[in-house]
C-alpha positions in Angstrom: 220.3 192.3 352.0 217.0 194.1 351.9 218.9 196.6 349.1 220.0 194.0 346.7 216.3 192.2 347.1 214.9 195.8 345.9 217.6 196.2 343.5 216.6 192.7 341.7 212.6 193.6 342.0 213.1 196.5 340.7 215.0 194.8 337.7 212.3 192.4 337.4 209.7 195.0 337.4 211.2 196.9 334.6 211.5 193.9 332.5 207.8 193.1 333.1 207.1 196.7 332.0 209.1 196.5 329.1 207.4 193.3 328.1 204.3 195.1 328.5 204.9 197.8 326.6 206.6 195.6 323.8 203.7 193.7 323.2 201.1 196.2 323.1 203.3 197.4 320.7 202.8 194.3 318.7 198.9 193.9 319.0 198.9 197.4 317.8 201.0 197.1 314.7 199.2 193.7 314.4 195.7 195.7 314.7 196.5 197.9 312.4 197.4 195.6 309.7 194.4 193.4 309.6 192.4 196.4 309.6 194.6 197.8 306.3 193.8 194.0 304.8 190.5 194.2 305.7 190.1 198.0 303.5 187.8 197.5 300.3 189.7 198.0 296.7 189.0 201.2 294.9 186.6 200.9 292.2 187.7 199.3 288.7 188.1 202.0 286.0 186.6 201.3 282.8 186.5 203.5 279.7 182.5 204.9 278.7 181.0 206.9 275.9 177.9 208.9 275.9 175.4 207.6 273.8 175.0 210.4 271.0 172.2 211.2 268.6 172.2 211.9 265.1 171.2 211.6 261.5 173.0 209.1 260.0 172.7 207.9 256.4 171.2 204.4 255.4 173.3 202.3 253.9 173.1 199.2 252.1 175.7 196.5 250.9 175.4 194.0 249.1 177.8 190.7 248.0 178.0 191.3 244.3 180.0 189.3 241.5 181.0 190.6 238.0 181.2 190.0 234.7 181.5 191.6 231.4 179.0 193.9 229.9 178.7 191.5 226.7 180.2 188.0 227.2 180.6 186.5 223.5 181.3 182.8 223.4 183.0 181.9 220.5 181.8 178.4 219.4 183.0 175.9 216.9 180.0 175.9 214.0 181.7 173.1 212.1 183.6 169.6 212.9 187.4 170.0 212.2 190.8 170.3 213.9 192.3 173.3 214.9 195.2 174.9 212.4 196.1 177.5 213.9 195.3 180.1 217.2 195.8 183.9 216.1 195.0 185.7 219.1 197.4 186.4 222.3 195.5 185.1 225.1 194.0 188.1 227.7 194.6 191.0 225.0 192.2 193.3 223.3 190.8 192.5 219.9 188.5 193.9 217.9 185.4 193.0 216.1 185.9 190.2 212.9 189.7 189.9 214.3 190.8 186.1 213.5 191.1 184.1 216.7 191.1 180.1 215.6 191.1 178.8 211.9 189.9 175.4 211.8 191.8 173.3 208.6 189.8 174.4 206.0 190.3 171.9 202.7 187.4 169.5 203.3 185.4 172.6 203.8 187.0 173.7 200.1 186.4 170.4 198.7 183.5 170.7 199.4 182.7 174.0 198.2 184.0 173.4 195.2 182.1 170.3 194.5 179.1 172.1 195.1 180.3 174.5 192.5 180.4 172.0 190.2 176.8 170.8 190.7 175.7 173.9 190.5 176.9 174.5 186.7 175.7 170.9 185.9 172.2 172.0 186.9 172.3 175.4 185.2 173.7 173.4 181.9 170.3 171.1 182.5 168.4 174.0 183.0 169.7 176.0 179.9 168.9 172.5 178.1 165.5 171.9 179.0 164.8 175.6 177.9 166.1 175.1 174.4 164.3 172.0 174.0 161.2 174.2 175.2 161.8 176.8 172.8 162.0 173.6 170.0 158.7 172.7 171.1 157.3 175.6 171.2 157.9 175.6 167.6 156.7 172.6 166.3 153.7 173.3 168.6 153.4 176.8 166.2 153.5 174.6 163.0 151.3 171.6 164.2 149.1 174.6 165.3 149.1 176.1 161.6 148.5 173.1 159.5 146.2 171.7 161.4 144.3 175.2 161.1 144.7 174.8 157.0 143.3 170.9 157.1 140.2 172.8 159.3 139.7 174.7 156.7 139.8 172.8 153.9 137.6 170.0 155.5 135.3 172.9 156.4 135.3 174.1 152.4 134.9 170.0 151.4 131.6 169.7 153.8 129.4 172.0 151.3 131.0 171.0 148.2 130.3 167.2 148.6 126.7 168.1 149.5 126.3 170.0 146.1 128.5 167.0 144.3 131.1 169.6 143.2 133.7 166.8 144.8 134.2 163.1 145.2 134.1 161.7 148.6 137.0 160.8 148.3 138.1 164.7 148.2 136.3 165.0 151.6 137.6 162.1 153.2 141.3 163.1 152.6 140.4 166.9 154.1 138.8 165.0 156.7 142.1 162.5 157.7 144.2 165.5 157.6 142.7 168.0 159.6 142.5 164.4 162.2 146.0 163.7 161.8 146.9 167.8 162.1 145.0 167.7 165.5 147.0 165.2 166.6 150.2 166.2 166.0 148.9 169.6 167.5 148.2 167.6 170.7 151.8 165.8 170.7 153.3 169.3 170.3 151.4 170.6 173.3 152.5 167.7 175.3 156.4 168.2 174.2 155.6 172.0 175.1 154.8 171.1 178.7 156.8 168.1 179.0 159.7 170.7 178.5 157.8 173.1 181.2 157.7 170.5 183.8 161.7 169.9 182.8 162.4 173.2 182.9 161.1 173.3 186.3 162.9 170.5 187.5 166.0 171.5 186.2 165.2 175.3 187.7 164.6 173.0 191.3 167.9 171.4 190.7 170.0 174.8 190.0 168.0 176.1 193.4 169.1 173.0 195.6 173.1 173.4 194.0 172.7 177.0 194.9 171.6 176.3 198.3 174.5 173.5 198.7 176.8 175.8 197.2 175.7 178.3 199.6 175.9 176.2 202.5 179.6 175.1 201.4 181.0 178.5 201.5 179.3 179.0 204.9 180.6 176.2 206.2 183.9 177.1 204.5 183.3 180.6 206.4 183.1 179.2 209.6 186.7 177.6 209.8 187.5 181.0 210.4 186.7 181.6 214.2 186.3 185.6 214.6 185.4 187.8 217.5 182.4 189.1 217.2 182.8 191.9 219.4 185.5 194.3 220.6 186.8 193.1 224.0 189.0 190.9 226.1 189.8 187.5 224.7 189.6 184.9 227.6 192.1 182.2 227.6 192.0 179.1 224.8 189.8 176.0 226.1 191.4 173.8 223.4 195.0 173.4 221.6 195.7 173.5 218.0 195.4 169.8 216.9 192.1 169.2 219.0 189.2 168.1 217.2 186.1 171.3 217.6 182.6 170.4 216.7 179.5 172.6 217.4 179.0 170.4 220.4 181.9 171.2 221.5 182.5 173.9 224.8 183.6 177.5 223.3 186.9 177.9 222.1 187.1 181.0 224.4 184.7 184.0 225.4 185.9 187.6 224.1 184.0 190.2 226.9 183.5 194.0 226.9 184.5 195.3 230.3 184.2 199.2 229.9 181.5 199.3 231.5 181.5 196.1 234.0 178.7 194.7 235.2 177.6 193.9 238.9 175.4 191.0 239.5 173.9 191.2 243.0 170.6 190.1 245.3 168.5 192.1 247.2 165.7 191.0 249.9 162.2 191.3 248.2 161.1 193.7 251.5 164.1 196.1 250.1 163.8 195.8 246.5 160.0 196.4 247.4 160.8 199.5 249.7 163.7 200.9 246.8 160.9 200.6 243.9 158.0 202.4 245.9 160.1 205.2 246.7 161.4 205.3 243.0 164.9 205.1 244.6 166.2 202.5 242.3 167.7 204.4 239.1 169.2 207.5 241.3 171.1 205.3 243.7 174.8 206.4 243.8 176.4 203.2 244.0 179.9 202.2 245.0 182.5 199.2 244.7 184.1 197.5 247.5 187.2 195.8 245.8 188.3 192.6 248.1 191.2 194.4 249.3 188.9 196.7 250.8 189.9 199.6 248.6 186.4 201.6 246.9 186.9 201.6 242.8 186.8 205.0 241.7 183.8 205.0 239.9 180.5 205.4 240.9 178.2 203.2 239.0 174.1 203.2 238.3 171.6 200.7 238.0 170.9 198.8 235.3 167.7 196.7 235.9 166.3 194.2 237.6 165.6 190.5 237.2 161.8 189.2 236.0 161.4 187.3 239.2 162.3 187.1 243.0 163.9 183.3 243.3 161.2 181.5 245.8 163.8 179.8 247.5 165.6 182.4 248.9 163.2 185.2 248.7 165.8 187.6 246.6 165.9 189.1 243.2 168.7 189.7 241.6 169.9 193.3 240.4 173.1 195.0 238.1 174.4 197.7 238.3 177.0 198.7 235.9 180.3 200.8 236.6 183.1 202.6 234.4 186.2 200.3 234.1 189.0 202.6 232.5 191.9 200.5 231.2 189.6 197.5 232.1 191.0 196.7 235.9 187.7 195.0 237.2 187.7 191.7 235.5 184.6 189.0 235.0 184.5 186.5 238.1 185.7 189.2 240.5 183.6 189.5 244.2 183.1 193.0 245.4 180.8 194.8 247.9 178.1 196.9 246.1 177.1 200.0 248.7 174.5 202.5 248.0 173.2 204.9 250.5 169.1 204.2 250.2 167.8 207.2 252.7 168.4 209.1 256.2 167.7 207.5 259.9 166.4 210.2 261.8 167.8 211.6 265.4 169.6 207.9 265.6 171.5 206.8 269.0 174.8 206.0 268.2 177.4 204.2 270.3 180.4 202.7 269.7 180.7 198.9 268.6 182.8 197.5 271.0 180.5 198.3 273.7 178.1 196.1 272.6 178.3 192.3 273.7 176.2 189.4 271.9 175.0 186.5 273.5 173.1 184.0 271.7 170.9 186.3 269.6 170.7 189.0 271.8 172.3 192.0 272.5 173.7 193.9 275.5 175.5 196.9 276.8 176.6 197.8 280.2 175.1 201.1 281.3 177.0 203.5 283.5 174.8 205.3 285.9 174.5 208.4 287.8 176.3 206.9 290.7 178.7 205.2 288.8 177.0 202.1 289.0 176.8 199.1 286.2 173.2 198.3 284.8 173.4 195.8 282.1 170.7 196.0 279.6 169.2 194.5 276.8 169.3 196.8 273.7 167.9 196.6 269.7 170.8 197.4 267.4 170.7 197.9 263.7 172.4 199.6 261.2 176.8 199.7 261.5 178.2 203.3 260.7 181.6 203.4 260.1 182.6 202.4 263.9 179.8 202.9 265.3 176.2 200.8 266.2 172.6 202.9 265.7 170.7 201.4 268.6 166.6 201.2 268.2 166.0 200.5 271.4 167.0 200.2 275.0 169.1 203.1 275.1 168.2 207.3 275.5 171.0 209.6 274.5 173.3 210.8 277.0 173.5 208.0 278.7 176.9 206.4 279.1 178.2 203.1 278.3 181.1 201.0 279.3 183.3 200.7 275.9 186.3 198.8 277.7 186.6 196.8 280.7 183.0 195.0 280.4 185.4 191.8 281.5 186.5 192.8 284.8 182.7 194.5 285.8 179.4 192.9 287.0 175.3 194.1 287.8 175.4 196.4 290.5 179.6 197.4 290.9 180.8 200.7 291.3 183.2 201.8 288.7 185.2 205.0 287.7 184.6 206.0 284.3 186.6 207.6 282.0 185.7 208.9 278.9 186.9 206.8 276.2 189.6 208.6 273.5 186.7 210.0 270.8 187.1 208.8 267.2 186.1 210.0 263.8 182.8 208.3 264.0 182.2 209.0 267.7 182.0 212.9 267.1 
């Protein structure tokens, strides 16, 4: 009896033991598994660049638009309706070529009817001079008989007083060198009544000279011409529209080799360019808008009389070679220029600068590999990368990806960020 009551505490004691053991077991895996929650995560890794100084080149860009070197409207100078277009819209044509004729026979009525007034007045003319040359003459006789009755009344005076003739003698010199007189003075006034006529008639053949004149010119302009060499623009109007010189041009022919760059400065750069006598040896460049570069430098041309007071600008061109006359009037493009050199400038890549509401900042990587975020003045862009004024001293690293997932104050593990073109 006493065996089999040891027999069963003994069971019972081994079971209690194994209990024991079984659940220390368990607080211990249990222990050890809140204390492997409870372990901080490593670090975040984030990608950083060393800030790097250097002399980088100024440049400047600015929006541009262009348009031909010489834009030449071609306007309707008379009122008529369009016969005929001669031109294929968008090619080349040359100086004088025909583009428009406007119908031209009221024009040639007209200039021939202004023809015809302009004989009419020359017959007049030719007229009044013969009629002057007529008068001349009987001026010449009136003048030469009335010289002969002066005479003989001056040869009758004396005689009468020594009674070698009758008074009546005298008195007959006397009427006749009267009457000569005044046929001398009608001869003078047909003499300058054929002057004045003359005159009148020379006016007339002047005025149908100047109508004729103005006929043919008119009759000229029915023919619409380029007046330059250059593109010919599209036609505004059809043939069959009525043209006047009120009327918008009929198209614009434009020379576009070279093309001309229209763009606007700030005053404080135009002002900065002019004092350094930068402004004629700028190298200048075209950015196309598919981002491709023409392939021509280009050069200043000059600059407008007046910065605009309401935007504080001036406006500049610059004109560029145009081979086979690609660049077209209208077009936007990007004029660049490099204006000078920024000194020993601290360079850093772009995406590691964040903005936020006016202000920039970058996220600093320190010597313990913890995150300062700081406030920094930024200014010129460099390919892919921002020069930094201030805020910044080289060497220094900065956190170019991962600024999402870091805060003031963490511990991060940097790695250096893949170096690009622009970063070396």
């Amino acid at each position: 009896m006493n065996t089999k009551m040891n027999t069963k505490r003994g069971i019972r004691f081994g079971a209690a033991v194994a209990l024991i053991v079984v659940a220390a077991l368990v607080f211990v895996a249990a222990s050890r598994s809140k204390t492997a929650a409870a372990a901080p995560p490593p670090p975040p890794e984030v990608q950083v660049a060393t800030v790097a100084q250097r002399d980088v080149p100024v440049e400047r860009q600015w929006i541009g638009t262009l348009t031909g070197f010489v834009n030449a409207a071609i306007n309707a100078e008379v009122t008529g309706y369009l016969l005929r277009q001669d031109y294929v819209e968008g090619s080349f044509v040359r100086k004088g070529q025909l583009l428009f004729e406007i119908d031209p026979r009221p024009f040639q009525a007209a200039a021939d009817q202004a023809a015809g007034q302009l004989a009419q007045s020359k017959a007049q003319l030719t007229q009044a001079q013969a009629v002057l040359v007529q008068a001349q003459a009987q001026l010449v006789s009136a003048e030469a008989n009335q010289r002969k009755s002066q005479l003989d009344e001056e040869k009758y005076t004396p005689l009468f007083k020594q009674q070698a003739v009758t008074e009546q003698d005298l008195d007959n010199a006397v009427e006749t060198n009267q009457s000569n007189k005044a046929l001398v003075a009608a001869a003078k006034a047909q003499v300058e009544t054929s002057k004045a006529q003359i005159e009148a008639a020379g006016a007339s053949v002047k005025a149908a000279e100047a109508g004729r004149e103005t006929a043919e010119v008119n009759l000229g302009f029915t023919k619409l011409t380029s007046l330059i060499d250059g593109i010919a623009g599209s036609a505004t109007v059809q043939v069959g529209n009525l043209v006047s010189p009120s009327s918008p041009p009929v198209t614009v022919v434009s020379t576009l080799d070279p093309v001309k760059a229209v763009f606007t400065v700030s005053e404080q750069e135009y002002l900065s360019l002019a004092r350094a006598d930068a402004l004629h040896h700028l190298r200048l460049e075209l950015v196309l808008a598919d981002g491709t570069t023409h392939p021509h430098a280009g050069r200043f041309s000059f600059a407008d009389r007046q910065v605009d007071p309401n935007t504080g600008a001036i406006q500049m061109t610059a004109l560029f070679p145009n081979p086979g006359n690609l660049l077209r009037p209208g077009q936007y493009a990007m004029v660049r220029a490099v204006t000078g050199d920024n000194k020993g400038a601290l360079l850093i890549p772009q995406p590691a600068v964040n903005e936020l509401q006016g202000s920039y900042e970058v996220d600093v990587v320190g010597a313990d590999n913890r995150v300062t975020t700081r406030t920094v003045q930024v200014g010129d862009r460099v390919g892919t990368m921002w020069v930094i004024s201030e805020g910044l001293k080289p060497g220094e690293r900065v956190v170019v990806e991962g600024q999402q997932k870091i805060h003031m104050g963490m511990q991060v593990q940097p790695k250096p960020v893949p170096p690009t073109k622009d970063a070396n």
